[in-house]
C-alpha positions in Angstrom: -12.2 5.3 -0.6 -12.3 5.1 3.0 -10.2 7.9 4.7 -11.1 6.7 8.4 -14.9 7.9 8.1 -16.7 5.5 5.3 -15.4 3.1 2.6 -16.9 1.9 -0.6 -16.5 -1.0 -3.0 -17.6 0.2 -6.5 -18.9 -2.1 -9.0 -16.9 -2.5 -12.3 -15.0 -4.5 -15.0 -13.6 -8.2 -14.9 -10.7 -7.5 -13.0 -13.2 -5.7 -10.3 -14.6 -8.9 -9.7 -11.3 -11.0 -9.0 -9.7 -7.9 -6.8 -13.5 -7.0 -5.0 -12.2 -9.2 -1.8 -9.0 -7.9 -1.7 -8.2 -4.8 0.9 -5.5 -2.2 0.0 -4.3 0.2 2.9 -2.8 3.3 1.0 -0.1 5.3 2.8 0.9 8.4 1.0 1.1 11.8 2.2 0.5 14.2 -0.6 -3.9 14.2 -0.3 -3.9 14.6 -4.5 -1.6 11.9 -5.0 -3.9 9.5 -2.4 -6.9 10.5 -3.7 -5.8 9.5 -7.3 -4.6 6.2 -7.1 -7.5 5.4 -4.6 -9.8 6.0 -7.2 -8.0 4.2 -9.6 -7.4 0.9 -7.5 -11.4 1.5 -6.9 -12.3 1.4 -10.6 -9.7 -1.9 -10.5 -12.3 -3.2 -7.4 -10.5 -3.1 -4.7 -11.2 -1.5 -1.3 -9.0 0.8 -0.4 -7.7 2.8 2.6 -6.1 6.1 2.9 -3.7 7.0 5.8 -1.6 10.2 5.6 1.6 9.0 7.9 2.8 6.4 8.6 2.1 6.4 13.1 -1.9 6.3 11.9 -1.0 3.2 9.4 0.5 1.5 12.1 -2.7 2.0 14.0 -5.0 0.9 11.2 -3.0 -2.6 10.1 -2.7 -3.3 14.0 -6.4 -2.8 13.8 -8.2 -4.4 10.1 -6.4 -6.8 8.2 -4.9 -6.3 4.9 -4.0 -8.2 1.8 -1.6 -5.4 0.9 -0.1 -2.3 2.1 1.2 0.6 -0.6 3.7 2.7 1.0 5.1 5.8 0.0 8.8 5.8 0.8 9.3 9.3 1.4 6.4 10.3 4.2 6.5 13.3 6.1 6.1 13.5 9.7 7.7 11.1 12.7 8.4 8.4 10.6 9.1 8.0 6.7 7.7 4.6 4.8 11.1 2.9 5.9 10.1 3.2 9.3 7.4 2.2 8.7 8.3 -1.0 7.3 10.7 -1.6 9.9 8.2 -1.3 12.5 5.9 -3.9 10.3 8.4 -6.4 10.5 9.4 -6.0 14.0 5.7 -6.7 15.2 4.7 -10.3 15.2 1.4 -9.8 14.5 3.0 -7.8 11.2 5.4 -9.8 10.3 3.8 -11.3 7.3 2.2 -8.4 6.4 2.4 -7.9 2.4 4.1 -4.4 2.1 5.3 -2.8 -1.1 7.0 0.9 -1.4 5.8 3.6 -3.9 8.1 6.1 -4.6 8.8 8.7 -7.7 12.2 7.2 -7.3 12.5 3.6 -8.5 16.5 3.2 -9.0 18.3 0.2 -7.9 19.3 1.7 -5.2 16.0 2.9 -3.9 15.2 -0.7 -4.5 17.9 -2.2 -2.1 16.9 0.6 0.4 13.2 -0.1 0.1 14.0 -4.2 0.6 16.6 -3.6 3.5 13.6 -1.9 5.2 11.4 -4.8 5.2 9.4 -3.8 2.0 8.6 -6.9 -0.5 9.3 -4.6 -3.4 8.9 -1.5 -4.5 6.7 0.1 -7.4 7.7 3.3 -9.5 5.3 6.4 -9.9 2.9 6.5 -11.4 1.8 3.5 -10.4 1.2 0.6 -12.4 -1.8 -0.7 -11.9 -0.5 -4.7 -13.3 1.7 -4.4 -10.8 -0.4 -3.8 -8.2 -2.6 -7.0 -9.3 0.6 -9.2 -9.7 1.1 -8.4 -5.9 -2.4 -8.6 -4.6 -2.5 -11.9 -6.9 1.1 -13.6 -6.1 1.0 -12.7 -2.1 4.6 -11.2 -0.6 6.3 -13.8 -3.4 5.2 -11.9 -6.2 6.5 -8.7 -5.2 
């Protein structure tokens, strides 16, 4: 998992092979939380990225492209994963951008809030990792 220093690509199943291409930037605050479901996308083969709010996300997508960008709605610090989205979709450059919302909280309404604030869709926690390859796979549509 690159955290800003170094990133890997570890070797694995079938599915490893289909996703090794595909670049996941991680935004989740809680370190344990990130450093799970980094490992697990990396066993699934795909390079991942963890960033810890959502101001040094913006930096990194304005930076390295991305096929997809897991959010966690509920970030501490300046700005929370709506924000975040928001400022995605107000940036040209971002405005196509594939973001989907992770959150603990996966109501309908969480869903309407996570959509109204430029997310393609949100996924509950924990994480399911077909979800995650229906997104990768099916682009912003699939979401």
């Amino acid at each position: 998992m690159d955290t800003g220093e170094s990133g890997r690509t570890p070797a694995g199943s079938e599915s490893s092979t289909e996703a090794k291409s595909k670049r996941i930037l991680l935004v989740e605050d809680d370190p344990h939380v990130a450093e799970t479901l980094a490992e697990l996308l990396e066993l699934e083969g795909y390079r991942v990225t963890v960033r810890h709010d959502a101001l040094a996300a913006l930096e990194q997508v304005r930076r390295d492209l991305v096929d997809l960008v897991l959010c966690d709605l509920t970030l501490r610090g300046e700005m929370d994963g709506c924000g975040f989205a928001r400022a995605c979709r107000a940036d040209s450059a971002l405005r196509d951008l594939h973001l989907l919302a992770v959150s603990g909280y996966d109501r309908p309404e969480d869903c309407r809030r996570a959509r109204a604030s430029g997310f393609d869709g949100l996924v509950g926690k924990p994480v399911d990792v077909e979800a995650i390859h229906a997104a990768v796979g099916g682009g912003r549509q699939a979401a």
